[in-house]
Structure formats: C-alpha cells, structure tokens
PDB file with one MODEL, atoms N, CA, C and O in Angstrom:
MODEL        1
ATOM      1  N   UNK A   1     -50.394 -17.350  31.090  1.00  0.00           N
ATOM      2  CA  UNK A   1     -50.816 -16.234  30.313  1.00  0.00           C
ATOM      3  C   UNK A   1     -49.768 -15.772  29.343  1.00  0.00           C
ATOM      4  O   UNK A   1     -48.665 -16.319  29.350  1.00  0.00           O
ATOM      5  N   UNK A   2     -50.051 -14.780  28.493  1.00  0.00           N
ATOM      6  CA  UNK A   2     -49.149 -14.444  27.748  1.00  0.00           C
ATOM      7  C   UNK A   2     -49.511 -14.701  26.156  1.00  0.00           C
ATOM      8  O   UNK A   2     -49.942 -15.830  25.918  1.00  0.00           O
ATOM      9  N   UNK A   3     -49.414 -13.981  25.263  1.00  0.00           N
ATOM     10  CA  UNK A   3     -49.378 -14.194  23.634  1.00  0.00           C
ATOM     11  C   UNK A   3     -48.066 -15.020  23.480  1.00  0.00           C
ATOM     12  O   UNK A   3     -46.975 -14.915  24.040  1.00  0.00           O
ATOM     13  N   UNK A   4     -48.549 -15.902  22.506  1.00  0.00           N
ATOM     14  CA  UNK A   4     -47.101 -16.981  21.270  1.00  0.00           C
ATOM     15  C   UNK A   4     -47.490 -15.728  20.029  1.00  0.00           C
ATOM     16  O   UNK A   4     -48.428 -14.949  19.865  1.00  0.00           O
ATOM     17  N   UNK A   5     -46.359 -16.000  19.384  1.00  0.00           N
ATOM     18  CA  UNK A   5     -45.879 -15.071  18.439  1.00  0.00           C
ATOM     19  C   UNK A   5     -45.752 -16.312  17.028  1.00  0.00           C
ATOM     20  O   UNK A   5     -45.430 -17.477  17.262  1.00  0.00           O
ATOM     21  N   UNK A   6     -45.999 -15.916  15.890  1.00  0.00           N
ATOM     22  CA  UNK A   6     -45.522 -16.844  14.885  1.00  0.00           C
ATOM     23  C   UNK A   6     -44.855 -16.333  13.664  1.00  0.00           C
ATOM     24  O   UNK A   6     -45.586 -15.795  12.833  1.00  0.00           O
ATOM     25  N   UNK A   7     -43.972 -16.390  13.494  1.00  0.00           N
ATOM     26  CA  UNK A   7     -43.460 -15.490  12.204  1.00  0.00           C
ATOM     27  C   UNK A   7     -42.966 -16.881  11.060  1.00  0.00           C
ATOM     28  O   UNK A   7     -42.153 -17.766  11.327  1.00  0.00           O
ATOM     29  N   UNK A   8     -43.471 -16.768  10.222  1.00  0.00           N
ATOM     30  CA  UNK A   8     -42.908 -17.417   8.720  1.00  0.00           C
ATOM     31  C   UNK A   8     -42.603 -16.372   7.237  1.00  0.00           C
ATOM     32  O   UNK A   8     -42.909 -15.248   6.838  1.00  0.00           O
ATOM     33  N   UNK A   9     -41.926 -17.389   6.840  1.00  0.00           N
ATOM     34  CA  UNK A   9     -41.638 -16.696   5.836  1.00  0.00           C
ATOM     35  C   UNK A   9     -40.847 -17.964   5.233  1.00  0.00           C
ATOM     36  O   UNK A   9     -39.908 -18.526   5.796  1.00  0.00           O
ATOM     37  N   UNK A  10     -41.378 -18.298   4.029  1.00  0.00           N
ATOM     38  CA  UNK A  10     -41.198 -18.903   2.739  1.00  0.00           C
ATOM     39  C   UNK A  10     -41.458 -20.866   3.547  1.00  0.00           C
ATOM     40  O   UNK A  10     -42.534 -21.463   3.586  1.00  0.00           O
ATOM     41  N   UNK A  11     -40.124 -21.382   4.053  1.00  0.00           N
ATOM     42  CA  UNK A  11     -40.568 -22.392   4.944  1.00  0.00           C
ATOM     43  C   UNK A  11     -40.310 -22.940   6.565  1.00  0.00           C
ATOM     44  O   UNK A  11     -40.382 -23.946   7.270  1.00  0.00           O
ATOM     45  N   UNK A  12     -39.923 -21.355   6.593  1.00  0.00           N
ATOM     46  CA  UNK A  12     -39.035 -21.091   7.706  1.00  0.00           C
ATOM     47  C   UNK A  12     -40.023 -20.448   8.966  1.00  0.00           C
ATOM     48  O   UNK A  12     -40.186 -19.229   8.921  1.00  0.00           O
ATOM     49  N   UNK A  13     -40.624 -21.126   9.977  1.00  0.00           N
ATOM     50  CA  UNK A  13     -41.292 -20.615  10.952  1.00  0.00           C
ATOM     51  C   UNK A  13     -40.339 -20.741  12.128  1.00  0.00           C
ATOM     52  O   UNK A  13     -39.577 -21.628  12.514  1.00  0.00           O
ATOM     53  N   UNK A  14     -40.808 -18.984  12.748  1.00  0.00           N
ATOM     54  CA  UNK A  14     -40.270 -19.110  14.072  1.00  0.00           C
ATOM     55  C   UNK A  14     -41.278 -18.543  14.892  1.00  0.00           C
ATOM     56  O   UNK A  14     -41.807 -17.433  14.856  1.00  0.00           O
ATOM     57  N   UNK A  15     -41.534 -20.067  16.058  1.00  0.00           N
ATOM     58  CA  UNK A  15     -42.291 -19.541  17.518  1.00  0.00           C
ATOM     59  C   UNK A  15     -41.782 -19.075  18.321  1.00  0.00           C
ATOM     60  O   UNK A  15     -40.554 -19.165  18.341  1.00  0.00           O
ATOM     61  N   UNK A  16     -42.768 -18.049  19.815  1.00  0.00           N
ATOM     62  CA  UNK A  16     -41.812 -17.633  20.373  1.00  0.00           C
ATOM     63  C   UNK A  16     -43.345 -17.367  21.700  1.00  0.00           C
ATOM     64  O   UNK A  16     -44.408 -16.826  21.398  1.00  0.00           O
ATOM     65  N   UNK A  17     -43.109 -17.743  22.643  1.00  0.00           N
ATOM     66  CA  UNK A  17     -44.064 -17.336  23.929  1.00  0.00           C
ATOM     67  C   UNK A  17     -43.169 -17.595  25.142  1.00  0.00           C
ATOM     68  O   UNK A  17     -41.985 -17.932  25.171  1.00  0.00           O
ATOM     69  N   UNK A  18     -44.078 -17.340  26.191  1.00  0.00           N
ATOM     70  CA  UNK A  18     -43.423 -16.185  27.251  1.00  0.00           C
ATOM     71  C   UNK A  18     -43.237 -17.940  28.484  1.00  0.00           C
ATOM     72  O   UNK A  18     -42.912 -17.747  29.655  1.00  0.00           O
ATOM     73  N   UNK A  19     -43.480 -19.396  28.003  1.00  0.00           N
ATOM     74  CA  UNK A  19     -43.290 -19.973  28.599  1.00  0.00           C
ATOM     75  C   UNK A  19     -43.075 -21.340  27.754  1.00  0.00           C
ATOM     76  O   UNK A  19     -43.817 -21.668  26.828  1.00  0.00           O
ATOM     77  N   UNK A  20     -41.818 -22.190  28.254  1.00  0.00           N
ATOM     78  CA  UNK A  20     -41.539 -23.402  27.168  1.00  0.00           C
ATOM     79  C   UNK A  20     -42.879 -24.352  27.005  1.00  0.00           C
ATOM     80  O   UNK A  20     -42.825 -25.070  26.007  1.00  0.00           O
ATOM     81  N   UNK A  21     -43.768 -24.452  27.602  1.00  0.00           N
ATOM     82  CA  UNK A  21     -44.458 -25.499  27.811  1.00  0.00           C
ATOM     83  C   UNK A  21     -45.503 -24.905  26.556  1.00  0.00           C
ATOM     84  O   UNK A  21     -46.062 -25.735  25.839  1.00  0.00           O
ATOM     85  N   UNK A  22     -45.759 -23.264  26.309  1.00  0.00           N
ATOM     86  CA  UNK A  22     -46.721 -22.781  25.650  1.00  0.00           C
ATOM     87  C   UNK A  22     -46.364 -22.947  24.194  1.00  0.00           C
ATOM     88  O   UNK A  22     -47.221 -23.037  23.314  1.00  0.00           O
ATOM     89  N   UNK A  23     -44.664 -22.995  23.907  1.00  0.00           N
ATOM     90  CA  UNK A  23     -44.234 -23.350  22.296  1.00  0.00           C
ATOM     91  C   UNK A  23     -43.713 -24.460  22.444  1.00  0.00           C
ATOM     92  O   UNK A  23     -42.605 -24.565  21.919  1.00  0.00           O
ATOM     93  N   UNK A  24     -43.971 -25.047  22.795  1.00  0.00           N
ATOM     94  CA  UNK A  24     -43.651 -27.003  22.745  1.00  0.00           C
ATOM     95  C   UNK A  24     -45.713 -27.077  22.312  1.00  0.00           C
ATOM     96  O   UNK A  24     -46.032 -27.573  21.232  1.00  0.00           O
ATOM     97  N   UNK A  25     -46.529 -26.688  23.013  1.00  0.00           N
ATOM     98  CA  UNK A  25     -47.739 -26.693  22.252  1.00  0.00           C
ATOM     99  C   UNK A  25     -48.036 -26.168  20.888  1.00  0.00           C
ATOM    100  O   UNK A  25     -48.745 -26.744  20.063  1.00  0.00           O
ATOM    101  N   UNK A  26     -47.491 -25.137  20.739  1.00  0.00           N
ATOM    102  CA  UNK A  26     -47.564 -24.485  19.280  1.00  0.00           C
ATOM    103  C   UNK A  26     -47.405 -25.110  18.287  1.00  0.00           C
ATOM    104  O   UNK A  26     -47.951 -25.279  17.196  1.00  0.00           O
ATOM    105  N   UNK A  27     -45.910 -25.683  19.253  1.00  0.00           N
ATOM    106  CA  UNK A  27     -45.023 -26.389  17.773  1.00  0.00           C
ATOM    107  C   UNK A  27     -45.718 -27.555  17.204  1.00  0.00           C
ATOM    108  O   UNK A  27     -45.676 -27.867  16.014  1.00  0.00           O
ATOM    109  N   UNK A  28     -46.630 -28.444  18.513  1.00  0.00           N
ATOM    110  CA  UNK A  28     -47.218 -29.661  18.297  1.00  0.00           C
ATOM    111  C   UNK A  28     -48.309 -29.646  17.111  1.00  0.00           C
ATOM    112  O   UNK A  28     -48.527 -30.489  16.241  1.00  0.00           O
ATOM    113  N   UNK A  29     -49.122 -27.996  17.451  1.00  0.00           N
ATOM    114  CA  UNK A  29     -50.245 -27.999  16.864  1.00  0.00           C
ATOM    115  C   UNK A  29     -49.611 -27.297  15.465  1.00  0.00           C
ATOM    116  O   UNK A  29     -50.482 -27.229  14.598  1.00  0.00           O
ATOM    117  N   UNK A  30     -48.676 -26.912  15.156  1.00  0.00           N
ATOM    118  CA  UNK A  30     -48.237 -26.612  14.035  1.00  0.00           C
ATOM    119  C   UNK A  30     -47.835 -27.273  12.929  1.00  0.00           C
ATOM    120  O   UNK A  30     -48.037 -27.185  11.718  1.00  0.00           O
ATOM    121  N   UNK A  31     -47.032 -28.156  13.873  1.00  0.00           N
ATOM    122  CA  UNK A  31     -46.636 -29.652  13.242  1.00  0.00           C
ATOM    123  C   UNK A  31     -47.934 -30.461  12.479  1.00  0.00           C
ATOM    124  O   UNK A  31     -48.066 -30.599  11.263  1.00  0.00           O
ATOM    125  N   UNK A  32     -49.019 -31.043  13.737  1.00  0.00           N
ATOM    126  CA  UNK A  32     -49.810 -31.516  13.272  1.00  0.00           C
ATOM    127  C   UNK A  32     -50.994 -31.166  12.116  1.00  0.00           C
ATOM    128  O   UNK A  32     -51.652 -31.915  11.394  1.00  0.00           O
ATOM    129  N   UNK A  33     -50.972 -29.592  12.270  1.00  0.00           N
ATOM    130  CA  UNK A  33     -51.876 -28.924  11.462  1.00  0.00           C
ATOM    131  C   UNK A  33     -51.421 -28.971   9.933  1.00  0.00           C
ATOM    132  O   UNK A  33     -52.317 -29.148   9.108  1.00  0.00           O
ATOM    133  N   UNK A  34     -49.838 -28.798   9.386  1.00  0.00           N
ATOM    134  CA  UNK A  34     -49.175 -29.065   8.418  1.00  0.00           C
ATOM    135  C   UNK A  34     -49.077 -30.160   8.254  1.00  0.00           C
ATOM    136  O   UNK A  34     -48.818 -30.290   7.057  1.00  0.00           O
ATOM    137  N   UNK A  35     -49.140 -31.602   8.961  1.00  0.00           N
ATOM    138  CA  UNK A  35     -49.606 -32.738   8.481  1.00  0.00           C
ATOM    139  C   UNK A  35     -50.507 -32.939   7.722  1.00  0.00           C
ATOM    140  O   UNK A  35     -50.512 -33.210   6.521  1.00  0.00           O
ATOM    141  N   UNK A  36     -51.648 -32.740   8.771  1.00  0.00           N
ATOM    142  CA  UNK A  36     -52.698 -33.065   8.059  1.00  0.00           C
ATOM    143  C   UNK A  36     -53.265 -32.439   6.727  1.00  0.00           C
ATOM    144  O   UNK A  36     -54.204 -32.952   6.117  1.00  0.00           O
ATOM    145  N   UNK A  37     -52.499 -31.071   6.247  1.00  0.00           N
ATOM    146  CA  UNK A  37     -52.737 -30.430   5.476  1.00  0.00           C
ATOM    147  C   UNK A  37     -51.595 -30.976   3.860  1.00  0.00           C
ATOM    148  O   UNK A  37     -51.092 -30.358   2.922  1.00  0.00           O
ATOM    149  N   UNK A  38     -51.624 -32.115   4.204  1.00  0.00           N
ATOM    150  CA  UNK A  38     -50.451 -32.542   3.443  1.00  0.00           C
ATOM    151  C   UNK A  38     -49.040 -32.209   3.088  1.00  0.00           C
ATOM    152  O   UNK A  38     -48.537 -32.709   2.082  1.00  0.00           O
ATOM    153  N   UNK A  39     -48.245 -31.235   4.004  1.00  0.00           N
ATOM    154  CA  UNK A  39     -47.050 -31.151   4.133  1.00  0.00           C
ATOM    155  C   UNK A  39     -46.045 -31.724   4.676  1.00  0.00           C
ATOM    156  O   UNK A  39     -46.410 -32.317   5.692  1.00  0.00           O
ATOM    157  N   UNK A  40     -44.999 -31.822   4.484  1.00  0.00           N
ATOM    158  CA  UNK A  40     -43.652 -32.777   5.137  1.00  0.00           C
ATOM    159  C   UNK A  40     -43.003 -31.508   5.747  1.00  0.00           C
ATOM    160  O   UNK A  40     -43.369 -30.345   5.579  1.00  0.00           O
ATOM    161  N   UNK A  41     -41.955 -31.969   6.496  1.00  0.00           N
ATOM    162  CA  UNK A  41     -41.328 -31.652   7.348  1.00  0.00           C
ATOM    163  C   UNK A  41     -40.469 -32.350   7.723  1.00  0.00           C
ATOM    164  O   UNK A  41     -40.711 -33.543   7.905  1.00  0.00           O
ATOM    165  N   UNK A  42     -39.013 -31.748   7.987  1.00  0.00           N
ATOM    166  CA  UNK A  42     -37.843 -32.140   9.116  1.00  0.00           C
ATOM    167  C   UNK A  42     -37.644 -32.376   9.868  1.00  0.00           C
ATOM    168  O   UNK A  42     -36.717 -31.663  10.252  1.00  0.00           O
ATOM    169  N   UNK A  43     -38.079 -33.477  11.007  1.00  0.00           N
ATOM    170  CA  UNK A  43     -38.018 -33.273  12.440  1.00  0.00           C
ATOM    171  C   UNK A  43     -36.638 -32.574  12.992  1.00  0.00           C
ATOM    172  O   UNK A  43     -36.505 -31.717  13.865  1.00  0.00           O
ATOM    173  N   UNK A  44     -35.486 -33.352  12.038  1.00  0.00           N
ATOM    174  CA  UNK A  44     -34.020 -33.008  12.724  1.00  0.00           C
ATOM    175  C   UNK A  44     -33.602 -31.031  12.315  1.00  0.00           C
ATOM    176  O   UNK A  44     -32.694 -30.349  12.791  1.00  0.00           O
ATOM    177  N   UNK A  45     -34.395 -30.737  11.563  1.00  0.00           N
ATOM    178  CA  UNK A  45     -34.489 -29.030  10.870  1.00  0.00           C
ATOM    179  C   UNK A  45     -35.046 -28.186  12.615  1.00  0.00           C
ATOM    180  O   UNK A  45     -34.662 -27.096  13.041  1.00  0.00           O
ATOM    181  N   UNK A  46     -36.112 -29.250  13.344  1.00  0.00           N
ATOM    182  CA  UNK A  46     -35.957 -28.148  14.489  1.00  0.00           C
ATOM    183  C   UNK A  46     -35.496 -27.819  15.483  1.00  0.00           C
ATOM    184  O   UNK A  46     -35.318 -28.710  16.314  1.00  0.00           O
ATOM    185  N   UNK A  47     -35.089 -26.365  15.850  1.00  0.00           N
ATOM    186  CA  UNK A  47     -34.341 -26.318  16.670  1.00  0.00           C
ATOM    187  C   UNK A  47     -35.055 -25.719  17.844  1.00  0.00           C
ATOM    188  O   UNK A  47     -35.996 -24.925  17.821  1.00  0.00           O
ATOM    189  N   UNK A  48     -34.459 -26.222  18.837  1.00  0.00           N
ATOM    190  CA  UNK A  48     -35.540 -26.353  20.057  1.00  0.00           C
ATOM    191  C   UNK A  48     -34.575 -25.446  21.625  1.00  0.00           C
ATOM    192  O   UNK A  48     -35.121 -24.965  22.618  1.00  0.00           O
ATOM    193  N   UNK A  49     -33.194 -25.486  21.340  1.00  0.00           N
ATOM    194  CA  UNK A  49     -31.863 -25.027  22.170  1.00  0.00           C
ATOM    195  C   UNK A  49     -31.666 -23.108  21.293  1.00  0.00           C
ATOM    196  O   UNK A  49     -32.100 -22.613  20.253  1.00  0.00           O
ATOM    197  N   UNK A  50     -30.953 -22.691  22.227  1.00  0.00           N
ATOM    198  CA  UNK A  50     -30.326 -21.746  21.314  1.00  0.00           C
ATOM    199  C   UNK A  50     -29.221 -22.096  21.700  1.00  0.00           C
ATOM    200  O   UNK A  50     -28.886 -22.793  22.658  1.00  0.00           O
ATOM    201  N   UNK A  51     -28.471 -21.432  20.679  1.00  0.00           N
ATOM    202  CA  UNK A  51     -28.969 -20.124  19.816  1.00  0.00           C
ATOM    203  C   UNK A  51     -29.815 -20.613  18.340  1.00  0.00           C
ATOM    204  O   UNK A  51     -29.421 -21.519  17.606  1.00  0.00           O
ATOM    205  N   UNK A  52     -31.050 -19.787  18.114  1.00  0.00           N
ATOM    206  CA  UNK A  52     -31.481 -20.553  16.876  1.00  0.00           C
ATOM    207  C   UNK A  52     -30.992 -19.883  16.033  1.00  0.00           C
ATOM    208  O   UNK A  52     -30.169 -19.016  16.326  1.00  0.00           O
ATOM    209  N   UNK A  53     -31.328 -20.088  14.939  1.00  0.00           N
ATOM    210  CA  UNK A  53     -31.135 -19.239  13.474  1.00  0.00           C
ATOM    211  C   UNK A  53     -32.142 -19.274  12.733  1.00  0.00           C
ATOM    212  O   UNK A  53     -32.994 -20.157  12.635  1.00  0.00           O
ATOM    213  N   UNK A  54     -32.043 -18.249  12.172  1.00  0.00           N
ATOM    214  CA  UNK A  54     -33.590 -18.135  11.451  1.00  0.00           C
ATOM    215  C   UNK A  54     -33.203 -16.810  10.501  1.00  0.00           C
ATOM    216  O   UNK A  54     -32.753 -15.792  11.027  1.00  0.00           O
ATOM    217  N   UNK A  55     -33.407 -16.908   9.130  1.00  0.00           N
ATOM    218  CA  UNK A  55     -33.040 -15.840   8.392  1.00  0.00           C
ATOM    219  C   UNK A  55     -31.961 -15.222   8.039  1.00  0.00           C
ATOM    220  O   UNK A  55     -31.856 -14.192   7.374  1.00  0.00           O
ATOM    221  N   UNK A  56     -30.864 -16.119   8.669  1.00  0.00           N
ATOM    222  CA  UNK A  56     -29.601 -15.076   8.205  1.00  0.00           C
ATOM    223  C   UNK A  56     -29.520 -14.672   9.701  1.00  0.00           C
ATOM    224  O   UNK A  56     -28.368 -14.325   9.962  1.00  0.00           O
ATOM    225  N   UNK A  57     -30.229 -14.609  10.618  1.00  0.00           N
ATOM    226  CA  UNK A  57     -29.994 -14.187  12.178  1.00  0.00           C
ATOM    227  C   UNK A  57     -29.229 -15.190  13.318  1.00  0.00           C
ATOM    228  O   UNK A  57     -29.058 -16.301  12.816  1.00  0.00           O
ATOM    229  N   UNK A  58     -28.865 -15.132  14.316  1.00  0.00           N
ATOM    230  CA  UNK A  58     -28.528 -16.223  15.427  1.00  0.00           C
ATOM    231  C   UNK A  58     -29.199 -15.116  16.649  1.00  0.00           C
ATOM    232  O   UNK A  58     -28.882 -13.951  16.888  1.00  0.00           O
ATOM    233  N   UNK A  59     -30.384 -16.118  17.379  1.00  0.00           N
ATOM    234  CA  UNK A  59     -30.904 -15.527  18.058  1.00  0.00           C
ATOM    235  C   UNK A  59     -30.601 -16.097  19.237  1.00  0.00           C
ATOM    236  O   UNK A  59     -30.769 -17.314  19.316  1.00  0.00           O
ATOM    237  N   UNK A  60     -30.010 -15.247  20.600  1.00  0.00           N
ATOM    238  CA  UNK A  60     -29.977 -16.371  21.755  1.00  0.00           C
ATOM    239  C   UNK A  60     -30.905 -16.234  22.684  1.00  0.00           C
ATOM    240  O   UNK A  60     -32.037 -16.061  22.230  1.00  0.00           O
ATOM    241  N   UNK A  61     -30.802 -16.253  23.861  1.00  0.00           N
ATOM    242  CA  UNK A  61     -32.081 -15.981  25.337  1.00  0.00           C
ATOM    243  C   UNK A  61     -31.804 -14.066  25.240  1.00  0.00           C
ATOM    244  O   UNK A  61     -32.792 -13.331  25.256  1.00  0.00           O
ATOM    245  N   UNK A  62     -30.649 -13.590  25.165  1.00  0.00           N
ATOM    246  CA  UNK A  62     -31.005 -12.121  25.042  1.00  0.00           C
ATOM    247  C   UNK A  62     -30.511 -11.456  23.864  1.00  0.00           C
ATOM    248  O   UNK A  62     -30.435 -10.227  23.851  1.00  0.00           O
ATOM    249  N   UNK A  63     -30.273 -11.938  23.178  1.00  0.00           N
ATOM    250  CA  UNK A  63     -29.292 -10.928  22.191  1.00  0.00           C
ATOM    251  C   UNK A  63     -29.991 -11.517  20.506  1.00  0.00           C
ATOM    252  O   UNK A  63     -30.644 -12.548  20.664  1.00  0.00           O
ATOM    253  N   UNK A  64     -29.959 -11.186  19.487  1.00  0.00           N
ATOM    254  CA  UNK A  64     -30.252 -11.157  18.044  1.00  0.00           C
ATOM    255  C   UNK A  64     -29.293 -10.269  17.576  1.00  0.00           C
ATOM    256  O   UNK A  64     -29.012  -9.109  17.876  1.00  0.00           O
ATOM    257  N   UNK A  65     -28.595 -11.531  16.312  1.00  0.00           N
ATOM    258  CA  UNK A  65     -27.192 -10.661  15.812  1.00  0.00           C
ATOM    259  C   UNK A  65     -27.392 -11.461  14.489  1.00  0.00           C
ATOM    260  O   UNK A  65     -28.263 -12.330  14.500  1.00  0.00           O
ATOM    261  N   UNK A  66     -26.610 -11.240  13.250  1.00  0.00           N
ATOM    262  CA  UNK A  66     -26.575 -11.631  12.612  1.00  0.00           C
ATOM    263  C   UNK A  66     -25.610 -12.635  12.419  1.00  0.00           C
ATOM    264  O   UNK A  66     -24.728 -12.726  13.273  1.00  0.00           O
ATOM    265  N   UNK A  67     -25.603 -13.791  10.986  1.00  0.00           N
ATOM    266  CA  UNK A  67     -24.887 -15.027  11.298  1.00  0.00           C
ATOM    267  C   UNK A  67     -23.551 -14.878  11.394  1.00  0.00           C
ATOM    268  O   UNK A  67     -23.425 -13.654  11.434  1.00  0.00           O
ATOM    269  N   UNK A  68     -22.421 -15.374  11.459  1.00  0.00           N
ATOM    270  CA  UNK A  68     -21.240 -15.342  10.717  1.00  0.00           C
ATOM    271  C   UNK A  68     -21.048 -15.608   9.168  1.00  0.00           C
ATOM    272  O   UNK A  68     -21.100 -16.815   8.931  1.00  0.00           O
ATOM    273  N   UNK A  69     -20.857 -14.885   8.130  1.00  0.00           N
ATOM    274  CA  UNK A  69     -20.707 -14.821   7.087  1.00  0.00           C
ATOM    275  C   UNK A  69     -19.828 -16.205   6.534  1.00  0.00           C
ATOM    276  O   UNK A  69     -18.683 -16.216   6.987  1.00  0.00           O
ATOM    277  N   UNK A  70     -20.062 -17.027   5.901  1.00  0.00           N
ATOM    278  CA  UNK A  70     -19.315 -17.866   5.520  1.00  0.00           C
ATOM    279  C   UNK A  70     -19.877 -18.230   3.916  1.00  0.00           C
ATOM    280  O   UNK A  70     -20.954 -18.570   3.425  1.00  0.00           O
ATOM    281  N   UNK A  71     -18.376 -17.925   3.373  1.00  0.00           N
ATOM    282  CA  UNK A  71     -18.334 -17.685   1.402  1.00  0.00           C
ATOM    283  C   UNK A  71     -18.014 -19.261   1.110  1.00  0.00           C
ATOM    284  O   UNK A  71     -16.944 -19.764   1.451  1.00  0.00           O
ATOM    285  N   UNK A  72     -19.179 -20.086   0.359  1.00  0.00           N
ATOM    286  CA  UNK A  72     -18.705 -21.230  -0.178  1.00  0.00           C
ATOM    287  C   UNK A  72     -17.848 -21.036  -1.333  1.00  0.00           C
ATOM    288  O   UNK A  72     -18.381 -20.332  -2.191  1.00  0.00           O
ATOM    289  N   UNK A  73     -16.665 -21.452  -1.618  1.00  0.00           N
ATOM    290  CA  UNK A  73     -16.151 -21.376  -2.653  1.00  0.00           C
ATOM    291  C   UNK A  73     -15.871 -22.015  -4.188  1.00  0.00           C
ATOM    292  O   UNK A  73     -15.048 -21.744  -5.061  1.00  0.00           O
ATOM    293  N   UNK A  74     -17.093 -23.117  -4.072  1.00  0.00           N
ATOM    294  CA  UNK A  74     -17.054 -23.565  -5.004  1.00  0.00           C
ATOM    295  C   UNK A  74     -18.568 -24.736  -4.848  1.00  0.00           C
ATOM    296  O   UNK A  74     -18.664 -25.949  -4.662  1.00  0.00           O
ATOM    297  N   UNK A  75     -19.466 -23.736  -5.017  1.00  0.00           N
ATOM    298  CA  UNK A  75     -20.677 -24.316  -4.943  1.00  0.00           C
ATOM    299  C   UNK A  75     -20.923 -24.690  -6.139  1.00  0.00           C
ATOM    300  O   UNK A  75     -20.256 -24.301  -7.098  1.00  0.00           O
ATOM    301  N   UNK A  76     -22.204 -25.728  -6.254  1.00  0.00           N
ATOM    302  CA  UNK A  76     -22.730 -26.976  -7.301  1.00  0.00           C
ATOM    303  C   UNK A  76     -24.092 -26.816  -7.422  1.00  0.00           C
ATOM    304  O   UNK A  76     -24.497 -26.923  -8.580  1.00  0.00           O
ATOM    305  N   UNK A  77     -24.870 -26.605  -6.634  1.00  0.00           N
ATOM    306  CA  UNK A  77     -26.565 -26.626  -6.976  1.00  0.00           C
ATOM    307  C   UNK A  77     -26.607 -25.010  -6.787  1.00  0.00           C
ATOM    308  O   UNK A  77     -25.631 -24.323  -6.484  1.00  0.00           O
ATOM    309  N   UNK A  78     -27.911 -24.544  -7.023  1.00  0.00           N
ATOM    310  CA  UNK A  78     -28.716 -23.458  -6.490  1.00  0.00           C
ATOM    311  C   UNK A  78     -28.932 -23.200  -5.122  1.00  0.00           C
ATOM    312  O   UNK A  78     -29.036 -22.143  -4.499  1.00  0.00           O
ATOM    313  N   UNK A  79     -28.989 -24.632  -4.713  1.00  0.00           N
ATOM    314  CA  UNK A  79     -28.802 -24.869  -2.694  1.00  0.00           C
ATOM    315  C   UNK A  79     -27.891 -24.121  -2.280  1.00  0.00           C
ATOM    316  O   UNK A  79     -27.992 -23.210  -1.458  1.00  0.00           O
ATOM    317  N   UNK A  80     -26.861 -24.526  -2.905  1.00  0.00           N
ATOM    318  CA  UNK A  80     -25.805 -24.012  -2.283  1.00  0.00           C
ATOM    319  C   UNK A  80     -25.340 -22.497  -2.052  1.00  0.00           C
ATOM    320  O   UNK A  80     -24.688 -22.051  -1.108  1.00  0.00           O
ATOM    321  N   UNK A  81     -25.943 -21.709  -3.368  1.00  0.00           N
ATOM    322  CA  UNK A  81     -26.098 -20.536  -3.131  1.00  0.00           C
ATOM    323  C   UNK A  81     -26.865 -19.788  -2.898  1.00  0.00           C
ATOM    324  O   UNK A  81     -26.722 -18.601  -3.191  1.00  0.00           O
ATOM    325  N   UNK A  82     -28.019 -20.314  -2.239  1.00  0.00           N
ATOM    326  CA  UNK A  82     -29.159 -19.556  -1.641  1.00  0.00           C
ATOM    327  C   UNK A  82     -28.492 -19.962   0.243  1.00  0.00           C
ATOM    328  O   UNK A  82     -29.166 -19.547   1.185  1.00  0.00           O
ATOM    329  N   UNK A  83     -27.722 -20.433   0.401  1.00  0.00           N
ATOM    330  CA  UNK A  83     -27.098 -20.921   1.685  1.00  0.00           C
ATOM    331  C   UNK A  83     -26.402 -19.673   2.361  1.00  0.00           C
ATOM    332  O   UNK A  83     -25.813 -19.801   3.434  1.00  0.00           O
TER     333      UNK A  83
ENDMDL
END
C-alpha cells in the first residue's frame, strides 16, 4: 500500500514510494512509457543509491540539504554554466 510520488521538472524526474519494489515499478513504467513516446534517456543518469541529487538538492534516507557549491572557473559551453 501506499502512494508513489512523481515530481519533474524540465528533464529531471524524481520518484519516491513508501517501498523499493513500488519505484523500481514506476521507474520501469516510466522508462518504458517515454520510450515508446519517442524519447531517449540515460540509463547511467539514474540514480538508484543515495544520496540522490536532484535540483541543486542532495537528498539522503533522512535528511534534504542543499549541494555543495562548486564555482567552475573557466567554463566553455552553456552546459557548463547551467551546471
């Protein structure tokens, strides 16, 4: 029992339910549903351990904090500074 939770924002989804077996399903049907809908995806982009990150956050089993700040100093693309 229990609600999964889904939060996205831009290409960044984060699942979240009250048992591993219930977001290892999510993720499957999420995955597959963005397949078939003609999207790509990262397999190695998911993270499945914590602490995750998501947004500028590091989330672990109890705590949500924000990342460690780290200033590139001599960035080259737009990547780099949306990083």
């Amino acid at each position: 029992g229990g609600n999964a939770i889904i939060y996205r924002y831009m290409d960044d989804i984060l699942t979240c339910a009250p048992k591993r077996e219930q977001v290892q399903q999510l993720q499957d049907w999420i995955i597959s549903t963005l397949q078939a809908k003609g999207f790509e995806f990262r397999p190695e982009k998911i993270q499945r351990m914590p602490p995750w990150r998501y947004l500028g956050l590091e989330i672990t089993k109890r705590t949500i904090r924000p990342q460690r700040l780290v200033i590139k100093d001599n960035p080259e693309t737009l990547a780099d500074f949306q990083q």
